[in-house]
Each structure stands twice: as structure tokens, then as C-alpha cells.
DRENDO-1510 file (C-alpha; in Angstrom, 1 decimal, always signed):
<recs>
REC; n; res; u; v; w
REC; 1; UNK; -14.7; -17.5; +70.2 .
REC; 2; UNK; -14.0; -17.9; +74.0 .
REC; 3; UNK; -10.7; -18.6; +75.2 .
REC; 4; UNK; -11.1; -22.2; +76.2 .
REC; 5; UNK; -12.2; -22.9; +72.7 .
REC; 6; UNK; -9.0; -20.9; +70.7 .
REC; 7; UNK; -6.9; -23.2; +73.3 .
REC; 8; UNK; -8.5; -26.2; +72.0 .
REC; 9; UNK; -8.2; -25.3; +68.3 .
REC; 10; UNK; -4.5; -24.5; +68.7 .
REC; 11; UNK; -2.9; -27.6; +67.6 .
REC; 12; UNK; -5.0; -27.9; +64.8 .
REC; 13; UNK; -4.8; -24.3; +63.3 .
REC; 14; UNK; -0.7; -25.1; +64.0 .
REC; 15; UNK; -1.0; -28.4; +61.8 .
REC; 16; UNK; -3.2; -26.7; +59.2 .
REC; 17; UNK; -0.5; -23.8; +59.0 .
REC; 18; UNK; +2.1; -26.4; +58.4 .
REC; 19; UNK; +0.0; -27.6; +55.6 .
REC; 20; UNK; -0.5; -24.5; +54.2 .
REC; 21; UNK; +3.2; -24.3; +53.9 .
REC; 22; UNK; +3.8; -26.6; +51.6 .
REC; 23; UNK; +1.5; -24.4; +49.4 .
REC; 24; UNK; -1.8; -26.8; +49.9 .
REC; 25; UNK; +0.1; -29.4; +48.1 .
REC; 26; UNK; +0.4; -32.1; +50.9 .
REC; 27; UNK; -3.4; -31.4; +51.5 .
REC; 28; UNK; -4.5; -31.9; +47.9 .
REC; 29; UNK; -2.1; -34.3; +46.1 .
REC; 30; UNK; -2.5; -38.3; +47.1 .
REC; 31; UNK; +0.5; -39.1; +45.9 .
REC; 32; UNK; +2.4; -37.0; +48.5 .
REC; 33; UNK; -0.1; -37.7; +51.1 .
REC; 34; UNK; +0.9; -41.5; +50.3 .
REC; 35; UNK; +4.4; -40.8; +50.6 .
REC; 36; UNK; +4.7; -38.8; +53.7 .
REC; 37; UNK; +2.1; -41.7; +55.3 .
REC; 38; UNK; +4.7; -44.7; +54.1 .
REC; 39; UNK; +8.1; -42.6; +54.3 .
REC; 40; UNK; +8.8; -43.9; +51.3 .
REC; 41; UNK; +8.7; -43.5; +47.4 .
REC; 42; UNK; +8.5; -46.1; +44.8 .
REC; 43; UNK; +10.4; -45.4; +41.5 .
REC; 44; UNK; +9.9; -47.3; +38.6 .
REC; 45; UNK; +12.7; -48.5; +36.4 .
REC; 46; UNK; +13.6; -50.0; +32.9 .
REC; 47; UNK; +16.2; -52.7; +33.2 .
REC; 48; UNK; +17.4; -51.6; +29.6 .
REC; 49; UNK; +16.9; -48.1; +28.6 .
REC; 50; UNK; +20.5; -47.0; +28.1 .
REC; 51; UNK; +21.3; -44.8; +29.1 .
REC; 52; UNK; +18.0; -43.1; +30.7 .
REC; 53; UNK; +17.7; -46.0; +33.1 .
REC; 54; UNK; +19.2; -49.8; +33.3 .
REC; 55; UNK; +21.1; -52.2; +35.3 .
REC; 56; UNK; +24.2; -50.8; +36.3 .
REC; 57; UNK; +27.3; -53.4; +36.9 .
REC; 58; UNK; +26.7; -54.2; +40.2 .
REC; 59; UNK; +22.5; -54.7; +39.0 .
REC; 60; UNK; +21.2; -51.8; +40.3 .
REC; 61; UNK; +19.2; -49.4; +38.4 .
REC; 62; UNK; +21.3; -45.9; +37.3 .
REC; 63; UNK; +20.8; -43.6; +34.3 .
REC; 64; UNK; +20.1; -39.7; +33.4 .
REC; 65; UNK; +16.8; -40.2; +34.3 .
REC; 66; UNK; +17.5; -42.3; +37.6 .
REC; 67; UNK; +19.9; -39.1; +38.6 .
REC; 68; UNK; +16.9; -36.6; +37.6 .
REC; 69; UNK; +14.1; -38.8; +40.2 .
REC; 70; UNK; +17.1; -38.6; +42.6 .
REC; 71; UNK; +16.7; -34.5; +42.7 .
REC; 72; UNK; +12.6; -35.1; +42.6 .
REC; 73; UNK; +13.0; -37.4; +45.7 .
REC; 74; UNK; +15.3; -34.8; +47.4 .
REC; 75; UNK; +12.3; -32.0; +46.6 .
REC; 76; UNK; +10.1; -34.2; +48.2 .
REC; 77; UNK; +12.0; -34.7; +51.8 .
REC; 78; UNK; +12.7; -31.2; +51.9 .
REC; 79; UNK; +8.8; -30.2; +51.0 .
REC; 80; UNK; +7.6; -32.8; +53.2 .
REC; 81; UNK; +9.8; -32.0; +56.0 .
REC; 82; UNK; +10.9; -35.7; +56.3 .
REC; 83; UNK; +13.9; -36.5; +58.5 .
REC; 84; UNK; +14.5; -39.3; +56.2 .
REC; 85; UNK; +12.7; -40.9; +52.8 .
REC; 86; UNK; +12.9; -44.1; +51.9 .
REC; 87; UNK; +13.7; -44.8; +47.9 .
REC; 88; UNK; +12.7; -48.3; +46.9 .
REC; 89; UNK; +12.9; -49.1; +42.9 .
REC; 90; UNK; +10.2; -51.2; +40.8 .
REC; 91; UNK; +12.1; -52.8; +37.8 .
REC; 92; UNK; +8.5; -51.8; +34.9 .
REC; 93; UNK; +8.5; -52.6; +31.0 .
REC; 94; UNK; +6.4; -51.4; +27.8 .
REC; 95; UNK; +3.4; -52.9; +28.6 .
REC; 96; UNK; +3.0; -52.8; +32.6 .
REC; 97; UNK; +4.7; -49.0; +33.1 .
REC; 98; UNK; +1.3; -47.2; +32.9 .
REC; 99; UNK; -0.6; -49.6; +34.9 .
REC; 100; UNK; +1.7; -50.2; +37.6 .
REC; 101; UNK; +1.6; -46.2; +37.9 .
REC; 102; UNK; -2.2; -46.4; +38.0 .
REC; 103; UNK; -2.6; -48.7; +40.2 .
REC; 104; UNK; -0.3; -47.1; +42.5 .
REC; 105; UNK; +2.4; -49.9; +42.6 .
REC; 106; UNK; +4.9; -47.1; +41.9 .
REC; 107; UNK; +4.5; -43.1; +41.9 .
REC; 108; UNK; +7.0; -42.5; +39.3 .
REC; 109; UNK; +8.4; -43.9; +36.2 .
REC; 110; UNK; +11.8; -42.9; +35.6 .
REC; 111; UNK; +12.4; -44.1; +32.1 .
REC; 112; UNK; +12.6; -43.4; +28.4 .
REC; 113; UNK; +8.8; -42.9; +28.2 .
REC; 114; UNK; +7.4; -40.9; +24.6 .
REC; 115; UNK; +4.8; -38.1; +25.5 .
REC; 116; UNK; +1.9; -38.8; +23.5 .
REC; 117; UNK; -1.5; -37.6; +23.1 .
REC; 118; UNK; -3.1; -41.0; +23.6 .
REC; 119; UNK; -1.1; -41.4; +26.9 .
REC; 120; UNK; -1.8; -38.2; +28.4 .
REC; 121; UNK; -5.3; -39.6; +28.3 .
REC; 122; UNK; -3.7; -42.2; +31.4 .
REC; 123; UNK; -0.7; -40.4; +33.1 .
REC; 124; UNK; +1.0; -37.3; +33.2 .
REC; 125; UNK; +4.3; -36.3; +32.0 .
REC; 126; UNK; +6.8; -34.3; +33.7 .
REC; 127; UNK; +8.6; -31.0; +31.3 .
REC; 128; UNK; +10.2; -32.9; +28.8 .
REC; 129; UNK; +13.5; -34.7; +29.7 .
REC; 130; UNK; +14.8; -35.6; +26.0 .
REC; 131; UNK; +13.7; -34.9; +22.7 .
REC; 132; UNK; +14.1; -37.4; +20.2 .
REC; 133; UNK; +14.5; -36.9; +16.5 .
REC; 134; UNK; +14.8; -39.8; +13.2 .
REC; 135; UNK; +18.2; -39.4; +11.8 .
REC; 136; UNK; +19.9; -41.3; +9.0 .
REC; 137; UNK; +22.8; -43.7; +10.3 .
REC; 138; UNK; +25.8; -44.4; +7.5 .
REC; 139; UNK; +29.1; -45.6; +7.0 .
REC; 140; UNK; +31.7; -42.6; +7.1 .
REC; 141; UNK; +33.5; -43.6; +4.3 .
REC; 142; UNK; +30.3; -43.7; +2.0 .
REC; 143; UNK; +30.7; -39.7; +1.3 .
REC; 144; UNK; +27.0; -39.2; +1.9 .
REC; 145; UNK; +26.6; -35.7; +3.2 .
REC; 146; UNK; +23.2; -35.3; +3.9 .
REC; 147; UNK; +19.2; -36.9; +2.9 .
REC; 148; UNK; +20.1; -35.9; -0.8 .
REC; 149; UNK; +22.9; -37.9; -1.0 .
REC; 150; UNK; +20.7; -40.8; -0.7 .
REC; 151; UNK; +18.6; -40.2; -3.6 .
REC; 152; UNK; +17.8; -43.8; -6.0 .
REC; 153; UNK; +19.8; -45.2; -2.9 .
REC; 154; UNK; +18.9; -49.0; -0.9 .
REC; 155; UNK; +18.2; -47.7; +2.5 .
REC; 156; UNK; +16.9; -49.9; +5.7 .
REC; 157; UNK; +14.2; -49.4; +8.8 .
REC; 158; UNK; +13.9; -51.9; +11.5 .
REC; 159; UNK; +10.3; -54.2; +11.0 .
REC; 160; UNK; +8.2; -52.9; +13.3 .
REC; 161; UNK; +9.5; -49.0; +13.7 .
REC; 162; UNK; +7.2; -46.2; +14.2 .
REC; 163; UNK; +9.6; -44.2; +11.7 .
REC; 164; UNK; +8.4; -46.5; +8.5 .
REC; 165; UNK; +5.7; -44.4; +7.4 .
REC; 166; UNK; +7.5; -41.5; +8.2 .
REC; 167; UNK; +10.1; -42.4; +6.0 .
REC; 168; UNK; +7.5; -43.3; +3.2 .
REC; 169; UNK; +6.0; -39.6; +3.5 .
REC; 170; UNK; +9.9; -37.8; +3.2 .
REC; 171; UNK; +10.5; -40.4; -0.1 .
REC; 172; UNK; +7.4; -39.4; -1.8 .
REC; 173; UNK; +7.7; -35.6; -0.9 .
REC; 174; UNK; +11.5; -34.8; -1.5 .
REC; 175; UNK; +11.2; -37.9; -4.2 .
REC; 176; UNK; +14.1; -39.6; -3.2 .
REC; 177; UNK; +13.4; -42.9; -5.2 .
REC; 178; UNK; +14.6; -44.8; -2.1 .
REC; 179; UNK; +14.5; -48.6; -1.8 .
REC; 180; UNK; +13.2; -49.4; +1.5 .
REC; 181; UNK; +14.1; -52.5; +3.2 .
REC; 182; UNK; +13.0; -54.0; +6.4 .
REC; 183; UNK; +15.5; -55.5; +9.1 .
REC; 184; UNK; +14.1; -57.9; +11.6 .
REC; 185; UNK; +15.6; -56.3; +14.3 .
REC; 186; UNK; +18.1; -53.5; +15.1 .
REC; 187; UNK; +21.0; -55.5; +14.9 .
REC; 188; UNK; +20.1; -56.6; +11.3 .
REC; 189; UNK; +19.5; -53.0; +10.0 .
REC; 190; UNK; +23.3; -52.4; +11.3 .
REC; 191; UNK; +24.7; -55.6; +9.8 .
REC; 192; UNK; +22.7; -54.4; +6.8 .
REC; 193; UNK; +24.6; -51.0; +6.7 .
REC; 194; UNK; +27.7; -52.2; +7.6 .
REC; 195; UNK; +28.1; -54.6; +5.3 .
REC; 196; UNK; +27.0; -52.4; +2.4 .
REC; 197; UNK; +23.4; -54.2; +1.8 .
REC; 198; UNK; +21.5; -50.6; +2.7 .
REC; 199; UNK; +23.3; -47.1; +2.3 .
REC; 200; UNK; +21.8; -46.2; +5.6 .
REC; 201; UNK; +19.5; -46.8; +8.2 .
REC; 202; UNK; +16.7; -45.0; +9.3 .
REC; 203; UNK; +15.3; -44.9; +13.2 .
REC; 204; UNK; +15.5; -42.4; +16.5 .
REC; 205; UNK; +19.0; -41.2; +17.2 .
REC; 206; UNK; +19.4; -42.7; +20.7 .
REC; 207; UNK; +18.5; -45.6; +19.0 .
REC; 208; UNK; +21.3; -45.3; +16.6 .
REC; 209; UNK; +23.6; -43.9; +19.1 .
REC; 210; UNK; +23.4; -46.7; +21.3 .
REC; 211; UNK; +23.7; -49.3; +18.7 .
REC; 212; UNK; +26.7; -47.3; +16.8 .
REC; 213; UNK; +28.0; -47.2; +20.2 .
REC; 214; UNK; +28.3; -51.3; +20.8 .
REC; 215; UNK; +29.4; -51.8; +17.3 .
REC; 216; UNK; +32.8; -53.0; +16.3 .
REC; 217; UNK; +33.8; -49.8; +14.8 .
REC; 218; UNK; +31.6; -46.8; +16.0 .
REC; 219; UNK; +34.0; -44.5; +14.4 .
REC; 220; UNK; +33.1; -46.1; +10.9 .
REC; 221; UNK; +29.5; -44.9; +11.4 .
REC; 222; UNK; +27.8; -40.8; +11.0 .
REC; 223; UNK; +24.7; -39.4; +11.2 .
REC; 224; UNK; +23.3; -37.3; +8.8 .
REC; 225; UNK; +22.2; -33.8; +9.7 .
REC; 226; UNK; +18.5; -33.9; +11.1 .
REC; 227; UNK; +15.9; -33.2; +8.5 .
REC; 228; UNK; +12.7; -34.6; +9.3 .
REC; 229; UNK; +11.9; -32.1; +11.5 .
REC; 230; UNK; +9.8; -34.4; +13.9 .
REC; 231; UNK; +10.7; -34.2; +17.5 .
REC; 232; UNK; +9.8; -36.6; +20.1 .
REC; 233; UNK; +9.3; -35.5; +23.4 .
REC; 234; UNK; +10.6; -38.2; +26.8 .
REC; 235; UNK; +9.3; -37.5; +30.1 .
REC; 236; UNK; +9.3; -38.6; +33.9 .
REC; 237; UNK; +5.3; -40.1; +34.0 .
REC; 238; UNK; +3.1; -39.2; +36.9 .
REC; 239; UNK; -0.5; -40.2; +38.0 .
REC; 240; UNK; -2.8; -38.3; +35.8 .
REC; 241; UNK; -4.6; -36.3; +38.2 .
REC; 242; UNK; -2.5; -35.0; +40.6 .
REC; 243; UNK; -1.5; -32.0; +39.4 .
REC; 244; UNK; +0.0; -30.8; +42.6 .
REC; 245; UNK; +2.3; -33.8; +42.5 .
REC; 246; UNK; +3.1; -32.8; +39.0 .
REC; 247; UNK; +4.0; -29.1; +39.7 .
REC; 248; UNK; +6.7; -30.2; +42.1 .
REC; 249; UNK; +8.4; -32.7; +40.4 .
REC; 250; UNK; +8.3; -30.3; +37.6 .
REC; 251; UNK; +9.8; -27.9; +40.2 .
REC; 252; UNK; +12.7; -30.3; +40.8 .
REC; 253; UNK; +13.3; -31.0; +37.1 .
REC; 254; UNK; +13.1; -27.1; +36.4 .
REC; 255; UNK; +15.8; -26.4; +39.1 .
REC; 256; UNK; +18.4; -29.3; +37.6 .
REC; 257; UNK; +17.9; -27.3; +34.4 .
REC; 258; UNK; +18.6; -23.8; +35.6 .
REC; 259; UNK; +21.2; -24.7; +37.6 .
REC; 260; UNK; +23.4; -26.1; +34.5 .
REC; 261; UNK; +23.6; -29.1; +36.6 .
REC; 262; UNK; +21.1; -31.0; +33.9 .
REC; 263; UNK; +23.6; -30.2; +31.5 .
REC; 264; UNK; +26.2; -31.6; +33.4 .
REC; 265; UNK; +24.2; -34.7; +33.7 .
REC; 266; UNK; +23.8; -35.1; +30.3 .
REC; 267; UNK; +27.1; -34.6; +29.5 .
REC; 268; UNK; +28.0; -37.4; +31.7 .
REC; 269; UNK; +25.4; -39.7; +30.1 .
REC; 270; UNK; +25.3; -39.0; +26.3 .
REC; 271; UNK; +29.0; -37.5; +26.1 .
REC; 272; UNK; +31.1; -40.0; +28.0 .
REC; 273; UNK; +32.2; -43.2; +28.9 .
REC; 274; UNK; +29.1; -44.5; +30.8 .
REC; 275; UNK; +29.0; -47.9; +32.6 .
REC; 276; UNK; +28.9; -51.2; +32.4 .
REC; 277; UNK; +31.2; -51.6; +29.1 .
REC; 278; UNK; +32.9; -47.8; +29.1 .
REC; 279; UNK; +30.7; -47.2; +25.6 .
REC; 280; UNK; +30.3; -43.7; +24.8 .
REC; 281; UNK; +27.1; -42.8; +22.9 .
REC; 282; UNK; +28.7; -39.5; +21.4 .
REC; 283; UNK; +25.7; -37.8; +21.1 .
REC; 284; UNK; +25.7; -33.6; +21.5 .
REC; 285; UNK; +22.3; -32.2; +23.0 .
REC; 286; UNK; +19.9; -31.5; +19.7 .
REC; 287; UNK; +18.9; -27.8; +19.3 .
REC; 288; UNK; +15.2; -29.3; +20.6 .
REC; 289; UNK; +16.5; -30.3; +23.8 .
REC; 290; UNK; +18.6; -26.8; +24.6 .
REC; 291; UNK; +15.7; -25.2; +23.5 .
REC; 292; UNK; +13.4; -26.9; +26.2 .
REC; 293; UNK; +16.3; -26.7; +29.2 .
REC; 294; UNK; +15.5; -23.1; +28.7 .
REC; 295; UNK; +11.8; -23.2; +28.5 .
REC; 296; UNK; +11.1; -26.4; +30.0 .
REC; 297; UNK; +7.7; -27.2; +28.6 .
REC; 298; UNK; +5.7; -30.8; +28.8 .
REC; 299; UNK; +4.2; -29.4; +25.7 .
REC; 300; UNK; +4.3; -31.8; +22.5 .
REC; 301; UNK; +5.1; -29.2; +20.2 .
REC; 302; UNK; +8.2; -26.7; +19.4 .
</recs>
């Protein structure tokens, strides 16, 4: 190579070294390439996901998952080597949060999203930000103890609820002899248990925690030790194939975990007052979720 030729290549080996850097990521991943072209990434939002992410009292979006895309966006200035990155929020639902990440409308979705097979087949999902698990909701004063103390008993499940045939499979195994009803709605299956109509009510336990939460008299109302042993897993979703984009939002997640500081978050969220009414879900982290904030893991099994 003559000297007039390594002069000319100079800049470009420099801006090639820079990208090499950043591990090959900024080369190979769209999604960062997007965002360092814009200077700017687009989270998505649920306007009712309490408390993962919702509309805060002064209608702008906050929640545990909200404060977990804050630390990704952070990872990706500081990757990037942006002096500044704009954060702009898309307010998503049910039905449009997969295709408004496919289409590229936003780049992640910072919700309350279930990790599924079938899904995995459109998007990726981050290490697993919450684990879910059915419980059994009751009224304190009823004495029931655990899933035995419900045998022969009236017991209620929201129309509707992926937890239904679940509950059919633990009757007919165990043989509980349980009378199943169906609530229109959540607020129905906890008038039903509060007025004495079911013995207990049977759905996920943020479900129940939030709902036990805005009730009357949350105090009146206990879960039943975990028995189903079904777990499912939430996550931040992703564009499918972008698996560089993936391994550093799973970077940023991992970090908040080994730190303690996603403990701290979820102390705050699940253990606390938590805005706009001051309700406090009083739910302790499940064994699931401790086990996967030591081996963070967007797998679908234990």
C-alpha cells in the first residue's frame, strides 16, 4: 500500500475502529443504527398496566418497567457515544403492541407483555422482568389456609381468563369438587368474594394484587400460598431479529439486577405507596422472580 493510499484510507479505518468499538453492534443491529441516525428512541407504553407502566398523575407514562427502559436508554447514549438522546413515548395496547414494534413505529415496548412461544415467533423478549403465578384471592376472616381448604367450596374466575382451564385441570387432579363460577369482569369476581357468593377467586397475582389494592378493605383480603406451580414470564419486547439490539438491552437489564438496584425498583413499585391514589400492591418478590434476578434468563421455563 503506498503512502498516499494509507493517507487516504485513514479516516475510514478511524470510523471503522470506532465501530468496532461498540463490539460490531452499531454495524449490525438496525435498530441502533436507526437510533444513532434520528438521535432519538421511541418507547412504547400501556396507559394502564399498574404498576409496570401507566399514566402517572400529571399523564405521563411511569412504572417499573418505564424505570427499567430508562437504564436501556442510558446503555444506549453511552454505547452510542451520543452527547444527547432523545426519549419520545408511544401510548400501544393488546392488539397494536407487536405491530407497532414491527413496523418500527416504536423500538421498545416497555409494558406487562407475557413471553410466549407463539410470540417469540414475531418479537423478541428481553431476560424476564416479572414472573407471574395463579394464586387464590380470599377473605381473611374465612380461615382458609391453603388450596385444600377449598375442597366442595363455590369458587370464582373472571369470563374470559387464561387461568379457567387451568383451574379445571388442578380440580380434577387434587379432586377438589370445586364449583366454578364465572364473573363478567374483575370487579365482579371481587364483589363475588367479598360478599361471600365465591370462597375465592382464582387469576394472576398482580391481577389480584392490584384489584385487592383499590378495594375498600385490602386488609380483609389474602392470598393463598402458590400451588399451581405455573409461572409466567413478562418481558421488555424487541424486534425479532436483531439480536445485537437484544444483547444490549439485556446488558442494561442485567446490570439493574446485579447492582440490587432492580430490587430497589421493585421495592418501590410492588411494596409501597405508588402513585396516583397512594395504593400499595403489597406484593413480596415470588421465589420465580429472585431466582431469575440471579440468573436472568428470557428462557420460559424454571
Amino acid at each position: 500500500m503506498t503512502p498516499k493510499l494509507a493517507c487516504a484510507l485513514r479516516p475510514a479505518l478511524s470510523a471503522l475502529a470506532i465501530v468496532s468499538g461498540l463490539g460490531g453492534a452499531l454495524a449490525a443491529s438496525p435498530t441502533l443504527e436507526k437510533i444513532r441516525s434520528s438521535g432519538t428512541l421511541t418507547l412504547g407504553y400501556r396507559e394502564a398496566s399498574i404498576p409496570f407502566s401507566y399514566l402517572g398523575p400529571d399523564q405521563k407514562p411511569v412504572g417499573m418497567s418505564l424505570d427499567l427502559c430508562a437504564a436501556v436508554a442510558q446503555r444506549i447514549r453511552t454505547e452510542l457515544k451520543l452527547t444527547e438522546l432523545k426519549t419520545t413515548f408511544v401510548a400501544v395496547n393488546a392488539s397494536n403492541r407487536i405491530p407497532l414494534l414491527q413496523n418500527g413505529t416504536v423500538d421498545i415496548e416497555c409494558g406487562s407483555t407475557t413471553n410466549t412461544v407463539e410470540r417469540q415467533k414475531q418479537v423478541a423478549f428481553s431476560v424476564a422482568t416479572f414472573v407471574s403465578q395463579p394464586r387464590w384471592l380470599t377473605l381473611r376472616a374465612s380461615g382458609i389456609a391453603n388450596v385444600n381448604g377449598l375442597r366442595g367450596r363455590t369458587v370464582v374466575i373472571t369470563q374470559g381468563s387464561l387461568n379457567m382451564l387451568l383451574a379445571q385441570k388442578l380440580n380434577a387432579a387434587d379432586g377438589l369438587d370445586l364449583t366454578i363460577l364465572q364473573a363478567r369482569d374483575h370487579a365482579e369476581s371481587l364483589l363475588m368474594l367479598r360478599t361471600g357468593r365465591a370462597a375465592a377467586w382464582y387469576e394472576d397475582d398482580v391481577l389480584l394484587a392490584g384489584a385487592r389494592a383499590t378495594a375498600l378493605d385490602p386488609a380483609a383480603l389474602a392470598f393463598l400460598p402458590a400451588s399451581s406451580g405455573v409461572d409466567y414470564y413478562y418481558g421488555l419486547i424487541l424486534p425479532r431479529d436483531d439480536p445485537e439490539f437484544k444483547a444490549l438491552v439485556d446488558g442494561a437489564v442485567k446490570a439493574q439486577m446485579a447492582s440490587g438496584t432492580f430490587a430497589k425498583l421493585y421495592e418501590r413499585w410492588f411494596l409501597t405507596p405508588i402513585p396516583p391514589a397512594g395504593q400499595n400492591l403489597d406484593l413480596p418478590m415470588s421465589e420465580a422472580l429472585q431466582f431469575r434476578v440471579k440468573n436472568p434468563s428470557d428462557a420460559l421455563k424454571h
